[in-house]
N, C-alpha and C positions, 0 to 999 in steps of 0.2 A: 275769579276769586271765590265766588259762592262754592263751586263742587272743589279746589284746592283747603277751604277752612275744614268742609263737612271732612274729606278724604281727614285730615290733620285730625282732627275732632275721636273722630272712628278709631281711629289706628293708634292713639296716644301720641301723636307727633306732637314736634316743638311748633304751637304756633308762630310766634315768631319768624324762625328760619320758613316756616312754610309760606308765610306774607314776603318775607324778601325775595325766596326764589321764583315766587307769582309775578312781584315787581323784576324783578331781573331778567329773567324771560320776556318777558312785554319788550322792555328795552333791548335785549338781544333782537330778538323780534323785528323791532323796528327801525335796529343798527344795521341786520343782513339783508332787508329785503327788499330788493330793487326794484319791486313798485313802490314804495315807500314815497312821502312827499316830498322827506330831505334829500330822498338821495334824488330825485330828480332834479329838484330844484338848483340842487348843489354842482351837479354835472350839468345842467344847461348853466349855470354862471360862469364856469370851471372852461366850457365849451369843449366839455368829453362827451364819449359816449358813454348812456348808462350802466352798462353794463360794464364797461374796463374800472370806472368809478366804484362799481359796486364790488368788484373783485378787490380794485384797491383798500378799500375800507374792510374787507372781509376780515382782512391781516391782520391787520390791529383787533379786530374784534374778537377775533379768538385768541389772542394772548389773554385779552382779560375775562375772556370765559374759560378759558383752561384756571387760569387763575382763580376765578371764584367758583370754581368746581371743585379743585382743592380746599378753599378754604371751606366751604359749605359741608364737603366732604367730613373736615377735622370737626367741623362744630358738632355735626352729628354723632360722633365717636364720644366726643367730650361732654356736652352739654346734656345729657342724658340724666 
């Protein structure tokens, strides 16, 4: 978050959008990542393997980040 504000700060970026995409990343982040605790935890309840688990959840995770990559996309165009 500290070198995402300064970069936003420097450059005239929207802080804003720069704080959510910091926050959305994180959570992408910790949606994809099959060391992750959820996803272990999730797939040893589940009683998968971590890895097919983690594939599984990929899917859905990238709808909603194509998704808020467009919309972050528009705001940037617009909110200027």
């Amino acid at each position: 978050m500290p070198l995402g504000m300064t970069l936003a700060a420097a450059s005239g970026a929207s802080l804003p959008l720069t704080v959510g995409a910091v926050f959305a990343s994180g959570a992408f982040g910790a949606m994809t990542s099959p060391l992750g605790d959820t996803t272990i935890t999730t797939a040893s309840i589940l009683e998968m393997p971590v890895v097919s688990y983690a594939r599984y959840k990929l899917k859905f995770t990238a709808v909603g980040c194509a998704a808020a990559a467009v919309m972050y996309a528009c705001a940037g165009f617009f909110l200027k």
